[in-house]
N, C-alpha and C positions, 0 to 999 in steps of 0.2 A: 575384475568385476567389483563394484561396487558392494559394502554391505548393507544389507536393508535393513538395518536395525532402526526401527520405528522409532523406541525410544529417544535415541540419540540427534534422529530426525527435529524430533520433534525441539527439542532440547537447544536447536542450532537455529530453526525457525523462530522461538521465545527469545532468544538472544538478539537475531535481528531485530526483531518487530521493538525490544526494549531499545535496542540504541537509538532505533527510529524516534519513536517518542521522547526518548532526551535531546532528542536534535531537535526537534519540532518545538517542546517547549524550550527551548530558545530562540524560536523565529516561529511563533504561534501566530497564526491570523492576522492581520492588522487591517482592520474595518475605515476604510477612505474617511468617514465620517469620526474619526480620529485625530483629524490635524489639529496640531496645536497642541495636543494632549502630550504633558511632561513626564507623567510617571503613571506606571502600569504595571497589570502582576497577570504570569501567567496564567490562560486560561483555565479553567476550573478541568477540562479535559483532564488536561496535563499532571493537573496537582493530586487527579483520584492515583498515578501512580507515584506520585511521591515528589515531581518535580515540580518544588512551589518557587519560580523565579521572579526576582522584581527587575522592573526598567525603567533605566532614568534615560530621557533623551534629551537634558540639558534645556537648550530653547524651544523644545517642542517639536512632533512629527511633522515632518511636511511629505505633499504626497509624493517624491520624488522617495523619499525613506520610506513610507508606507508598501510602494511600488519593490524596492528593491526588498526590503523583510519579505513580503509574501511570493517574490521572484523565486527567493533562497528557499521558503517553505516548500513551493513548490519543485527545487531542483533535489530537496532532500526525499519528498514524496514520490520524485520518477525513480533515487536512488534505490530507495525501500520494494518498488518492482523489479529494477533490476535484479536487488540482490535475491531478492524470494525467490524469481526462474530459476536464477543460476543453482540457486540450492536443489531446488526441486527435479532442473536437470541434471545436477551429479547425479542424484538418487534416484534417476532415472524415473522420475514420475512424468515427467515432461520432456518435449523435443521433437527434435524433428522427425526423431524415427521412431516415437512412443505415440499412438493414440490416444485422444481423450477417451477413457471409459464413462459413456452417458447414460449410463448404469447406477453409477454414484453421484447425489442430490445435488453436490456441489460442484457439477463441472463446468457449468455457466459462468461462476465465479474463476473456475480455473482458466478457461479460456480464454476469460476479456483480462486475465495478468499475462498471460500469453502475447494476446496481440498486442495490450499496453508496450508490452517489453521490447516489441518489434519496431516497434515507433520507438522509443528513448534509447534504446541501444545504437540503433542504424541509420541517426538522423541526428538533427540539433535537438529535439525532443519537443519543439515547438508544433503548436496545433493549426491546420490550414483549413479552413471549412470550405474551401474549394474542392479540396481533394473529393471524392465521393467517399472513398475507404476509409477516410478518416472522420469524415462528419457522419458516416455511417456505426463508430467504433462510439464515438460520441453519445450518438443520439442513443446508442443500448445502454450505456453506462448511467446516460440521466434516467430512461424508463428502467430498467432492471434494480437500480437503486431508490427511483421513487424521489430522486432530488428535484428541485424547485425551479433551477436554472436552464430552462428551455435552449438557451444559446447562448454556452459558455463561450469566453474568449478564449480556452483551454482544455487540455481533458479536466474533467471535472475530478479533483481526486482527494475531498475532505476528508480530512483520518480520521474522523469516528464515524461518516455516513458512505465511503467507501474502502478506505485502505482496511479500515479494521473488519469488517465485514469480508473484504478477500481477503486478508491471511487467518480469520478465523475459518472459512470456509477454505481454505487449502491445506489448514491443517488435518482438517476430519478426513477431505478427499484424500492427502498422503497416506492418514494414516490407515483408511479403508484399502485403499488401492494397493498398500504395499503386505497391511491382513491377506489382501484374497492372493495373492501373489506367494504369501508364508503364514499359513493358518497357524503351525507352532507359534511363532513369534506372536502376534496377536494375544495371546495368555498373558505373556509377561509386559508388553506393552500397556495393556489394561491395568496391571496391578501397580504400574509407576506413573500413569498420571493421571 
């Protein structure tokens, strides 16, 4: 069995979520109304944790480069669900034979990383707005977030208006979930972060 030590949870979730964002500010955003533009610097996101990167792109963006930078953003942001489930089901917070406790504030947030993961793990990770289930996953993700994009061409998954929002909210849900599961623990979990 697994140990539930909260702290260490937690410790391994801060770890992913930071390589995320080193990866990301290397393939931040790129705004179509960019072409042509030669030199760029990380966005300001990026640089509040420390990664302040420049970019030269020689003769300028065109949008075949614009297309493939935010291709790679986005395959790094399916990567960042992926990797949070799998943590979260070693530590048995999630899975197939773990229930969501809708008990704790944040399991709305837990379970649209859930079905995210269901889609990017077991498919090409690409979004079909045919599907129902999928434009159904969709359309919670733009109302529960409050984003702007009515009909995305994708799951919509901006890392400061939703990836950081679910891994901050998965992190309280763990660390609640795995409290009431071992009240001792819960003490010293408190006093290290």
């Amino acid at each position: 069995m697994v140990s539930k030590n909260v702290s260490t949870l937690l410790r391994e979730m801060d770890n992913i979520w930071k390589k995320t964002t080193k990866c990301r500010s290397l393939f931040p955003y790129a705004d179509r109304n960019s072409v042509g533009q030669q030199k760029a610097r990380t966005a300001p996101y990026y640089r509040q944790f420390g990664f302040d990167v420049g970019f030269d792109f020689g003769m300028g963006l065109t949008i075949d480069a614009i297309d493939e930078i935010n291709s790679v953003g986005h395959y790094i942001n399916q990567n960042f669900v992926i990797r949070l489930f799998a943590l979260l089901e070693y530590y048995q917070i999630i899975g197939n034979n773990v229930q969501l406790d809708h008990t704790i504030k944040e399991w709305e947030e837990v379970d649209i990383l859930r079905r995210l993961r269901g889609k990017f793990a077991h498919s090409s990770g690409g979004y079909n707005p045919d599907d129902p289930e999928q434009k159904k996953l969709c359309q919670r993700i733009v109302r529960h977030f409050g984003l702007n994009d009515t009909n995305p061409p994708d799951f919509p998954l901006p890392i400061d208006e939703v990836l950081e929002r679910i891994f901050c909210a998965c992190k309280r849900y763990a660390k609640e979930f795995l409290n009431n599961q071992n009240p001792e623990e819960s003490r010293t979990a408190e006093t290290e972060t």
